[in-house]
mmCIF file of the C-alpha atoms, coordinates in Angstrom:
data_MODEL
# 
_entry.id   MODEL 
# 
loop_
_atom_site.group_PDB 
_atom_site.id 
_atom_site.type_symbol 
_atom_site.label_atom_id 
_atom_site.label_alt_id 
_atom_site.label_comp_id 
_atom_site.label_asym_id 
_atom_site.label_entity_id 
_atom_site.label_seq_id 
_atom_site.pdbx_PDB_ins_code 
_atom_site.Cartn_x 
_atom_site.Cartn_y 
_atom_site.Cartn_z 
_atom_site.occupancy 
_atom_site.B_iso_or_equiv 
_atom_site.pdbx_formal_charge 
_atom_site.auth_seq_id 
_atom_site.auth_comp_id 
_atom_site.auth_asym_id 
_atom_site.auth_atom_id 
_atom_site.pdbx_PDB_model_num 
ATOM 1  C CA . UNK A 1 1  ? 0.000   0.000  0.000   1.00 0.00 ? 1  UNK A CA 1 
ATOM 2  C CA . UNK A 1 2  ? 1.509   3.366  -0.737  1.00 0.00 ? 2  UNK A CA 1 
ATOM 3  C CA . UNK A 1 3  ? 1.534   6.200  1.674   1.00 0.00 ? 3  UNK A CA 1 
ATOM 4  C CA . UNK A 1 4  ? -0.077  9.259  1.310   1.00 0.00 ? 4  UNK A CA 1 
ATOM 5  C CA . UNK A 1 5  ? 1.735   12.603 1.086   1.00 0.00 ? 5  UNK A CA 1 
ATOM 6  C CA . UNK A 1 6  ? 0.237   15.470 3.856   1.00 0.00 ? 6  UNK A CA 1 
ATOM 7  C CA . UNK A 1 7  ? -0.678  18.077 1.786   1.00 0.00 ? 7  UNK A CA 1 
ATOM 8  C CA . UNK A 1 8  ? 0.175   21.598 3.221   1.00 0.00 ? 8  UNK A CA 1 
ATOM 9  C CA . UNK A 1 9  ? -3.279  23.722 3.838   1.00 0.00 ? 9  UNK A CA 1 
ATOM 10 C CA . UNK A 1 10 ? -2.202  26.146 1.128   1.00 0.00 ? 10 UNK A CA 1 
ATOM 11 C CA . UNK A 1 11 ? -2.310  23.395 -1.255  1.00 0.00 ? 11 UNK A CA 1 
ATOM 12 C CA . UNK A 1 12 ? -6.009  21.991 -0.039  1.00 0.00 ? 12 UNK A CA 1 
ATOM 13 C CA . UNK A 1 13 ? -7.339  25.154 -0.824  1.00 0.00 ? 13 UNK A CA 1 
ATOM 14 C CA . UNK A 1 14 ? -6.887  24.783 -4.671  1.00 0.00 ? 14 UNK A CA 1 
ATOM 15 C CA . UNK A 1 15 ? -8.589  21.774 -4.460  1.00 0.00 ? 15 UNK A CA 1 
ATOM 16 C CA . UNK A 1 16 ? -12.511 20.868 -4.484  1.00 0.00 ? 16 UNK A CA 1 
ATOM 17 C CA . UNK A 1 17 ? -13.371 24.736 -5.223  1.00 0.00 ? 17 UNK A CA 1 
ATOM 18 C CA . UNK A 1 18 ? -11.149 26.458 -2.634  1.00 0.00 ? 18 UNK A CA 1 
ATOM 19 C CA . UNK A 1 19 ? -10.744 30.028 -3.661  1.00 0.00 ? 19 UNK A CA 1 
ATOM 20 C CA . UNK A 1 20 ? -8.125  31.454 -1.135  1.00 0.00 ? 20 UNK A CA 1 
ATOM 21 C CA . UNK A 1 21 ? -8.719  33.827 1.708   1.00 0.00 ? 21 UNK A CA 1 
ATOM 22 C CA . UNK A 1 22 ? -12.031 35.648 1.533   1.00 0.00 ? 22 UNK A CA 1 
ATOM 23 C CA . UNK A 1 23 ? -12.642 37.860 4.702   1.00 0.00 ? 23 UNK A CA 1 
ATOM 24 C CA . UNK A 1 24 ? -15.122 40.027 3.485   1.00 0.00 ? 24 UNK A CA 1 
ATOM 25 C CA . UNK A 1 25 ? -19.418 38.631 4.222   1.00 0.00 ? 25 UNK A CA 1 
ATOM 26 C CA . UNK A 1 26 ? -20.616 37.797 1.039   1.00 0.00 ? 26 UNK A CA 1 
ATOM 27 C CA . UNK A 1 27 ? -24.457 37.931 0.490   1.00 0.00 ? 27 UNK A CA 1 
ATOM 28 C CA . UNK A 1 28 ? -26.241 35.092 -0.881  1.00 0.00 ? 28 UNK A CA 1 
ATOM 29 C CA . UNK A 1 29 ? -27.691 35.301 -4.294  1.00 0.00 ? 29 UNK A CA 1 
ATOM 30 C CA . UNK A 1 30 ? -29.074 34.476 -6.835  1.00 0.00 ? 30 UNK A CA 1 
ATOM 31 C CA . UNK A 1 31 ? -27.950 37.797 -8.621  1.00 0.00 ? 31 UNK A CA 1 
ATOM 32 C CA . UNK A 1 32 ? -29.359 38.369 -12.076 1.00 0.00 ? 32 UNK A CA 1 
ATOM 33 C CA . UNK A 1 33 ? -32.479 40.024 -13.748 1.00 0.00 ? 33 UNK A CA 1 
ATOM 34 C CA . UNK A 1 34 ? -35.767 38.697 -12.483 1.00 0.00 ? 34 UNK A CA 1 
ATOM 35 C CA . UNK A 1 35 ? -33.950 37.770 -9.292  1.00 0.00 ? 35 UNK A CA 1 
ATOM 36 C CA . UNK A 1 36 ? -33.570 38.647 -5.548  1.00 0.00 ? 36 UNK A CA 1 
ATOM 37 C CA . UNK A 1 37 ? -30.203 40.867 -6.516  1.00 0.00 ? 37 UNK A CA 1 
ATOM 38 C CA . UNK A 1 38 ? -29.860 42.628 -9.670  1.00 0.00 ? 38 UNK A CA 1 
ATOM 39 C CA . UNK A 1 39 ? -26.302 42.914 -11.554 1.00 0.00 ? 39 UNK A CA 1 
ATOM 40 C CA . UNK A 1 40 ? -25.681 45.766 -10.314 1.00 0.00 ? 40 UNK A CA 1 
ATOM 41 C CA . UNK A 1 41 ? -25.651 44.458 -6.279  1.00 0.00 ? 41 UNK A CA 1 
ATOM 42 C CA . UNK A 1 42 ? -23.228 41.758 -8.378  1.00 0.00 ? 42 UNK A CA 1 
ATOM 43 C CA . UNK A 1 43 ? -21.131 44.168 -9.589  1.00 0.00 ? 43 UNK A CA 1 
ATOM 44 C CA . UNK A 1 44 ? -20.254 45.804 -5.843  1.00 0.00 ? 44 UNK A CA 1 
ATOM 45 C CA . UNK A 1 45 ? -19.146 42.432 -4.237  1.00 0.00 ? 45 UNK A CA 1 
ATOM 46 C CA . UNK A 1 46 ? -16.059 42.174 -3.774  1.00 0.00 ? 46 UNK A CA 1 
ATOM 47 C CA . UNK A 1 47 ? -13.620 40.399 -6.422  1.00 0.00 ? 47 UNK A CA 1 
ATOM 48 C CA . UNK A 1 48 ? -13.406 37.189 -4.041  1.00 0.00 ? 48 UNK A CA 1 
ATOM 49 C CA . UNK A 1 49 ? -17.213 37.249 -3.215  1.00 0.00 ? 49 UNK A CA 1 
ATOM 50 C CA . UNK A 1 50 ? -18.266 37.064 -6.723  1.00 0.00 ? 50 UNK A CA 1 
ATOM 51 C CA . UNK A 1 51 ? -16.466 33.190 -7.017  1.00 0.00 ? 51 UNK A CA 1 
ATOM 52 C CA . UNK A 1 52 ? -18.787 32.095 -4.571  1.00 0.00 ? 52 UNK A CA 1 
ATOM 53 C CA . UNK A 1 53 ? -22.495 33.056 -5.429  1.00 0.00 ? 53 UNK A CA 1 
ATOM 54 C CA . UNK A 1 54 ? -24.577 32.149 -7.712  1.00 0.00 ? 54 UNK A CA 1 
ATOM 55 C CA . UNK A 1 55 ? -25.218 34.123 -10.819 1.00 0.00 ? 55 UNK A CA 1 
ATOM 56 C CA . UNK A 1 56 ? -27.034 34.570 -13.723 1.00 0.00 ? 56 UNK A CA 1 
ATOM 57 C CA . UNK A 1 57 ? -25.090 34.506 -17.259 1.00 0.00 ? 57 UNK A CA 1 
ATOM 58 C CA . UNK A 1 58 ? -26.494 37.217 -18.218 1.00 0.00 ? 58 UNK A CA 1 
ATOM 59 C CA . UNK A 1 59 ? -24.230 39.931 -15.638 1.00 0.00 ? 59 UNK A CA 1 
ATOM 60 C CA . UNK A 1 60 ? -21.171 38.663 -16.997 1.00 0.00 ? 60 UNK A CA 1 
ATOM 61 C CA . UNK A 1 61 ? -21.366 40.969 -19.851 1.00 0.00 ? 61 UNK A CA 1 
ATOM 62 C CA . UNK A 1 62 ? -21.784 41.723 -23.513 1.00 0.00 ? 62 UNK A CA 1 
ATOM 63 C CA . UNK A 1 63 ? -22.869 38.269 -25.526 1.00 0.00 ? 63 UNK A CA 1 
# 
């Protein structure tokens, strides 16, 4: 049986959806139109909140 490396925490965090340090309180979506937040309320979170809620295609732009 082979033994398993530790991995060091910064590593884990890459892994499964970890996104780094994120200190700021990030309010729940769903952001979008026709939804509880608009794009705009999107646009103000912070760079690290936006990774984690859920949002419509339709903020991320011109299509």
């Amino acid at each position: 049986m082979k033994k398993s490396k530790k991995l060091q925490r910064q590593n884990l965090k890459s892994i499964h959806g970890g996104i780094g340090p994120c200190y700021e309180y990030c309010h729940p979506g769903p952001y979008g139109p026709n939804q509880p937040k608009s794009c705009a309320d999107y646009d103000a979170l912070p760079e690290c909140c936006k990774k984690m809620v859920l949002v419509s295609f339709e903020c991320s732009g011109p299509y």
